[in-house]
TORDREN-989763 format. One record per residue (C-alpha): x, y, z. Coordinates in pm, whole numbers, padded with zeros to 5 digits, always signed. Each point is the difference from the previous one (the first is absolute). Layout:
% TORDREN-989763
XYZ;...
This chain:
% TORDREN-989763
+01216+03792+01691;-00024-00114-00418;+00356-00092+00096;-00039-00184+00263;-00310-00186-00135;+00176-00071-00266;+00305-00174+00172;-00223-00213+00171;-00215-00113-00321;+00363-00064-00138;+00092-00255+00340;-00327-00166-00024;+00073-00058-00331;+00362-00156+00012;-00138-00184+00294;-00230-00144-00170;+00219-00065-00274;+00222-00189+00212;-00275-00193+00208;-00166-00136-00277;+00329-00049-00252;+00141-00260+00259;-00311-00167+00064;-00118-00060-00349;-00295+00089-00033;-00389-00070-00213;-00093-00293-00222;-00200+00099-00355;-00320-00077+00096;-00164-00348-00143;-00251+00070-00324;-00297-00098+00182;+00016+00311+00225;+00219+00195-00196;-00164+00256-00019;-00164+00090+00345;+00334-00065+00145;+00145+00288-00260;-00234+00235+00117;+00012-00082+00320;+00449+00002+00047;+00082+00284-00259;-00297+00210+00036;-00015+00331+00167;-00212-00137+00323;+00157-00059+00355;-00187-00168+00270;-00374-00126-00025;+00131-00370-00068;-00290-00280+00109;+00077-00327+00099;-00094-00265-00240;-00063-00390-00069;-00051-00148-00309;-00058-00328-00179;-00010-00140-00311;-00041-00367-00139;+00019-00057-00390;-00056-00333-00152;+00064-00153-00402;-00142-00306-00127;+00177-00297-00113;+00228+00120-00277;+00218-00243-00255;+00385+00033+00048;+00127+00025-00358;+00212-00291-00122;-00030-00207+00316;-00400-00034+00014;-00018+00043+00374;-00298+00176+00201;+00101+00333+00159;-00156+00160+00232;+00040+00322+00179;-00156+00123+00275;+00161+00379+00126;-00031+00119+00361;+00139+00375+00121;-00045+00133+00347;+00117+00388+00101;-00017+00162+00326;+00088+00367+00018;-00015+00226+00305;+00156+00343+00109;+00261+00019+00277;+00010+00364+00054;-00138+00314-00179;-00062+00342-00016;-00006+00265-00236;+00359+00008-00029;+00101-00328-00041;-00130-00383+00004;+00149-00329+00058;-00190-00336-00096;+00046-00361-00029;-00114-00277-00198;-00007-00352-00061;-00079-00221-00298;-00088-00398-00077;-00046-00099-00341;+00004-00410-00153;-00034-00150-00277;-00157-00356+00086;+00089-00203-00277;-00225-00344-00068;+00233-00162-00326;+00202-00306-00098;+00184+00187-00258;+00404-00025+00044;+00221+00290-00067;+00149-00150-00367;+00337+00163+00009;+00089-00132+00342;-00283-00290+00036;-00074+00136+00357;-00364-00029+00164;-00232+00356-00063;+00042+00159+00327;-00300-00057+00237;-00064+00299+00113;+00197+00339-00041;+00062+00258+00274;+00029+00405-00041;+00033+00115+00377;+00132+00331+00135;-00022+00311+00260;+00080+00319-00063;+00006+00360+00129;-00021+00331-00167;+00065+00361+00140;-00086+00350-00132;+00039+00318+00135;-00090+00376-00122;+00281+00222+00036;-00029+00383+00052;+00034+00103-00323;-00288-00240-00159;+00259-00292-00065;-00123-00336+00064;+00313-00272+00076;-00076-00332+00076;+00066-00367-00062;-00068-00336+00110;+00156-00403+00017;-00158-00295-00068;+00159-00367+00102;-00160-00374-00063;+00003-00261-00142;-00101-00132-00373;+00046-00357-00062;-00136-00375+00003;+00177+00008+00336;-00040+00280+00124;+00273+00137+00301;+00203-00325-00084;+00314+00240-00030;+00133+00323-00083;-00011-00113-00342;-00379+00027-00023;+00013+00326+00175;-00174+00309-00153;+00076+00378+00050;-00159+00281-00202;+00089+00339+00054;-00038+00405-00114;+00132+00338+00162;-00219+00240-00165;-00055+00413+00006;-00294+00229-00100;+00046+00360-00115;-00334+00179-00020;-00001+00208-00317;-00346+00246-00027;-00327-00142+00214;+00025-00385-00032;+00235-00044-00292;+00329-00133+00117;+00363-00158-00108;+00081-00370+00104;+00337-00087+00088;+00054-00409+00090;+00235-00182+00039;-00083-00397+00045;+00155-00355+00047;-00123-00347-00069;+00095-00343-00001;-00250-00166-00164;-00092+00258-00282;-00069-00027-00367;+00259+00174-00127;+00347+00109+00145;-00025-00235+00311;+00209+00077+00331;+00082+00375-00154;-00094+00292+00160;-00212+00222-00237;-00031+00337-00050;-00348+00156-00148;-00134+00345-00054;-00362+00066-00056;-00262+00294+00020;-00350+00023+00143;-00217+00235-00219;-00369+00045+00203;-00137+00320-00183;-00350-00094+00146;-00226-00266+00180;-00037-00173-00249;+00348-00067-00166;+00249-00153+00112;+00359-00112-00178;+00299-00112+00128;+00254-00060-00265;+00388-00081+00061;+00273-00230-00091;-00114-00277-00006;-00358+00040+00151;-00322+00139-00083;-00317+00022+00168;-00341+00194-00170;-00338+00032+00208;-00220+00147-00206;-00385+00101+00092;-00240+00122-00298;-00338-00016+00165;-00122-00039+00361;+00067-00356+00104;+00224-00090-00295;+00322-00093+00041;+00297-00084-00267;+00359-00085+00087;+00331-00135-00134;+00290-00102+00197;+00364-00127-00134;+00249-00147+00209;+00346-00123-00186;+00048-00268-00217;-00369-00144-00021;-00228+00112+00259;-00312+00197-00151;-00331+00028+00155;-00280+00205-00211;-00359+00036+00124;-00315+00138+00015;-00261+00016+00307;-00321+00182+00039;-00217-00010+00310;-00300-00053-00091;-00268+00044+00284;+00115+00076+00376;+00260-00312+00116;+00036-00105-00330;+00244+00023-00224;+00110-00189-00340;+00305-00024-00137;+00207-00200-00292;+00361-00015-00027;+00332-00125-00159;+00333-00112+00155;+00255-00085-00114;+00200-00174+00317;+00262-00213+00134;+00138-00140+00274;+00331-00214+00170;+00120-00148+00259;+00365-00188+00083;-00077-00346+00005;+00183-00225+00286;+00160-00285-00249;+00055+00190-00301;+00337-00027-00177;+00171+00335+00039;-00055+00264+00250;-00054+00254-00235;-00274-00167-00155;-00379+00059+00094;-00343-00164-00114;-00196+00279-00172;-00405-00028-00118;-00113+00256-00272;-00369+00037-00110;-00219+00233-00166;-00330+00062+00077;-00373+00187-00057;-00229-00010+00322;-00349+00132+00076;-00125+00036+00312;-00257+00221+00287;+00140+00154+00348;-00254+00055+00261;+00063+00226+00301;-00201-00192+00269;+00035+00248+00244;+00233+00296+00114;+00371-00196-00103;-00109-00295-00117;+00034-00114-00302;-00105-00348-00194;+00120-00050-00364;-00098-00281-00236;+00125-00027-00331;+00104-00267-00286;+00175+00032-00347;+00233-00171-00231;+00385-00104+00049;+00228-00010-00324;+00359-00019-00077;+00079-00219+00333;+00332-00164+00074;+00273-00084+00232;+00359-00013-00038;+00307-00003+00192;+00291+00197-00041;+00208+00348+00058;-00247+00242-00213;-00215+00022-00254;+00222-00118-00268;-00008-00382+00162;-00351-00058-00039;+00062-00300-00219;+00166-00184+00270;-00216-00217+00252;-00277+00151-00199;-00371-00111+00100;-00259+00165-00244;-00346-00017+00160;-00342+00021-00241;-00222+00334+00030;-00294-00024+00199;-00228+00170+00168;+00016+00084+00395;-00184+00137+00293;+00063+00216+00290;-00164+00087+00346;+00180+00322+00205;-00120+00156+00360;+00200+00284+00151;-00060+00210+00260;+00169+00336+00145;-00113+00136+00331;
């Protein structure tokens, strides 16, 4: 019977294996929902997925462009809907869709190129992701994402986007675990259109600790006190997010926050294929979530944006070309989301 059970886990496995190794499979997940989506994919949980909706709007005052004396502003938009397919406590199957722009109000030119600021830029995609719990506590699963990121968004197969991860859980004790993945992007940070290997370990010794450290991720959720909440995350080459929230009465809960982000997108006339339009920034925020009632949730916060600029090029190491640097100032946001 051990023998037998055994055989099978070892089928499942290579079918698995196979299924999701041709198909290509998971994105990284963006910063702003990093984490929850970490917990949610690699974690030891199948089944109990909720749908969900969610909104948020985020707008920046009129900020100087350095060296050309231009207004810029920035107004950010990001739409997600999420919702299970199939589930059970042996495996699940989801699917998900995503909007996000950046609506651009500026007369400022790109200078190495002396093109027009692109009105607005586009960040669209669907994906799907699939997990399942093998006999033998193993948890194989995997997903693909496909869109579109670009001025132009679906003008060609040159502005298409696929993101992608095959990726395999090995319990090891209660809830502590090994992380095996194996992901592909191409628009990444760092080593664009290469598969990726990474290794990584989830250490839970209680409720109230959680790390998951690998190569070249890490995630800490740390909880001191009842209500009080720290955590770190780190996504290669500069992706942080650090922050601390404490509910403070009932539906309310505070929070403040750093991120380090970025973002890109292939724009339609640029000059060589391999070339995308990236936006770093830095920022601290402050803000209060209010659960409104059973799922929903309202969030309102503001802070201060630093270290902002565009450029246009194959990686990091282009950022002087087709450079815009944009002034620090301060910004506001307004979120609702809602799982049911």
């Amino acid at each position: 019977m051990q023998q037998l059970r055994l055989r099978r886990d070892q089928q499942n496995l290579s079918l698995l294996v196979i299924l999701f190794g041709i198909a290509f499979m998971i994105l990284f997940p963006r910063p702003a929902h990093a984490q929850g989506d970490w917990l949610r994919w690699f974690g030891p949980k199948i089944g109990g997925m909720k749908s969900a909706v969610s909104y948020k709007v985020t707008g920046y005052g009129n900020n100087d462009v350095s060296d050309q004396h231009r207004d810029f502003r920035l107004t950010e938009h990001s739409g997600t809907v999420f919702s299970p397919i199939r589930q059970d406590d042996r495996s699940e199957w989801s699917a998900a869709a995503n909007v996000r722009a950046h609506d651009v109000k500026t007369d400022a030119v790109l200078p190495t190129t002396g093109e027009t600021f692109p009105g607005t830029l586009w960040d669209m995609r669907v994906g799907t992701l699939y997990r399942q719990k093998l006999d033998n506590g193993w948890i194989g699963g995997g997903s693909v994402s496909i869109g579109s990121a670009s001025d132009k968004p679906f003008a060609g197969s040159k502005e298409t986007e696929l993101q992608a991860t095959v990726f395999t859980r090995i319990p090891d004790g209660d809830k502590n675990a090994w992380l095996f993945l194996l992901t592909y992007s191409n628009n990444r940070e760092f080593m664009n259109n290469i598969p990726f290997p990474s290794l990584g370990y989830w250490f839970e010794p209680n409720d109230r600790y959680r790390l998951i450290l690998g190569i070249p991720f890490a995630m800490l959720e740390v909880k001191p006190a009842n209500g009080l909440t720290l955590d770190f995350f780190y996504l290669p080459v500069r992706t942080v997010h650090a922050g601390v929230s404490y509910r403070i009465a009932g539906p309310f809960r505070v929070y403040t926050a750093f991120d380090w982000r970025h973002e890109s997108w292939f724009r339609r006339d640029r000059a060589d294929d391999d070339y995308r339009l990236f936006y770093y920034e830095k920022r601290g925020t402050a803000g209060i979530q209010w659960d409104l009632f059973k799922g929903m949730t309202l969030d309102l916060s503001g802070g201060y944006s630093f270290d902002r600029f565009y450029f246009e090029g194959k990686d990091y190491g282009d950022r002087a070309r087709n450079r815009l640097d944009v002034n620090d100032g301060p910004f506001v946001s307004i979120s609702a989301s809602y799982r049911f």
